[in-house]
Each structure stands twice: as structure tokens, then as C-alpha cells.
C-alpha positions, 0 to 999 in steps of 0.5 A, spaced: 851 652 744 856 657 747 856 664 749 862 669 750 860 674 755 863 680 760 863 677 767 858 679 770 857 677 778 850 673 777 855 668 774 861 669 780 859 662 784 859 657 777 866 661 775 869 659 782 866 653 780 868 652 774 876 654 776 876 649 781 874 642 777 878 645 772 885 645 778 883 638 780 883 636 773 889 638 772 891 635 778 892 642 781 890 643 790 884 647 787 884 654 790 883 661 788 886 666 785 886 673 789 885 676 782 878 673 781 875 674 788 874 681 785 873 681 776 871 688 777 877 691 781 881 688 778 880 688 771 874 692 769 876 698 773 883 698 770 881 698 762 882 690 761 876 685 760 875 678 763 870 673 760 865 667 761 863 662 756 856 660 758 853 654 756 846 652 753 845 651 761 847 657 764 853 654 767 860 657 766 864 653 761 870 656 761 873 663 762 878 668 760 881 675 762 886 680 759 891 684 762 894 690 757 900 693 757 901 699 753 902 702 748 902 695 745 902 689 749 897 684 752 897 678 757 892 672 757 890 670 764 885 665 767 883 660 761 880 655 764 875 650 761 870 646 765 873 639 765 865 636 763 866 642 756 873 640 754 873 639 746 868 644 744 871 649 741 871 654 748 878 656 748 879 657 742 873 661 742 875 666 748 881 667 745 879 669 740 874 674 744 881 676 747 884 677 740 879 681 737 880 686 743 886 686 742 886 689 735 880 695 738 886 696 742 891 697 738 896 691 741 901 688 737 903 682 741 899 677 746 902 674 751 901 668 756 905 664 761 904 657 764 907 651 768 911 646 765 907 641 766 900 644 764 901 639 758 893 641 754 897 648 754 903 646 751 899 644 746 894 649 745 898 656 744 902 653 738 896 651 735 893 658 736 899 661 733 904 663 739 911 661 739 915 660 745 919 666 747 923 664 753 923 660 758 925 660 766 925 655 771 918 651 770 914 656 766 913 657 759 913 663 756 909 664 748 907 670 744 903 671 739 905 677 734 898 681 731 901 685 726 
């Protein structure tokens, strides 16, 4: 069983953890994004969410954080799913954490960017109904449109 809760810092080291074996499995040099050695300042503190999915273990499963851009937009960061948890559903429930914040907060669109080469994500948004935007030189760029 998953549960989606806010960060909370007892779960800091299982998260960088989890983000690590989620970089190494996609083939990524395993390192840590500046954003993250800081949840609460740089994400709470600005009025925007960040979540962990915890697993029946008490092990982070996966994680999610948001970045809203008023008056209507919002920014998907950080979705990355333990590599041992993938296929159960945990991306799809963090999002729709994300979605239903949105909504509370009167965002129209969601955003996301990825690398090219990010294969899973490539499949995954579309399947959540964000459609491609634009494009640049190695990174793909979906909306999804809430209303």
C-alpha cells in the first residue's frame, strides 16, 4: 500500500536515496538536485508542495514537487519513482496529488520538461493526457490543459 504525504524531513535520507537508484536506473551519473537539499525553502516557503509516496515499509517510493506560476500555471518537478516500486501505479498517484492541488489553486495549465531520451516519460505524460508543446534541442516540453 501507498501513501502520498507532504515531505517531511524524517524521510530526507530515504528520498535522496530513492532519487539516486531512480538516476542510476535511468542511466543518469547519480547526483543531487540543489532544489532538494532544501524542500522546505525551496518549496514550502514559496507556497508550492513537494510529495513522497511511502510505501508499506516506510521506504520512499517515489516523489513529486510542484512550482505555481500565477495566475494559472504550474510546473511539475522531481517525479521519480524508486526503481524496485516501478509499475504500481505511484506516478500516477503523485500526479494526481499535483492535479488536485492545482485545482485548489485555480491552475489552468500544468507543465513538465524532460530529456529527450527519458523513454518512461516520453510515455507516461501522454498517457495522463499532456500533449507536447514545444520542443528544444533535447528536452521535451507537455501541457497538460485542467479546464
Amino acid at each position: 500500500m501507498i501513501t502520498i504525504i507532504p515531505f517531511q524531513e524524517e524521510y530526507r535520507d530515504d528520498m535522496l536515496f530513492c532519487l539516486l537508484s531512480a538516476k542510476d536506473a535511468l542511466g543518469r551519473r547519480p547526483s543531487i538536485n540543489e532544489d532538494l537539499l532544501d524542500i522546505q525553502g525551496n518549496y514550502f516557503a514559496k507556497g508550492d508542495l513537494f510529495w513522497l509516496a511511502v510505501d508499506e515499509c516506510n521506504r520512499v517510493a517515489g516523489m513529486l514537487g510542484v512550482h505555481v506560476v500565477p495566475p494559472a500555471d504550474m510546473w511539475l518537478k522531481r517525479l521519480y519513482i524508486n526503481p524496485s516500486q516501478k509499475r504500481r501505479g505511484i506516478g500516477g498517484m503523485l500526479l494526481a496529488q499535483a492535479e488536485a492541488f492545482a485545482e485548489s489553486r485555480g491552475v489552468q495549465r500544468i507543465h513538465t520538461r524532460f530529456s529527450d531520451d527519458y523513454n518512461e516519460a516520453a510515455l507516461f505524460y501522454p498517457a495522463k493526457g499532456f500533449a507536447a508543446d514545444e520542443r528544444s534541442e533535447g528536452l521535451r516540453h507537455l501541457v497538460k490543459i485542467l479546464r
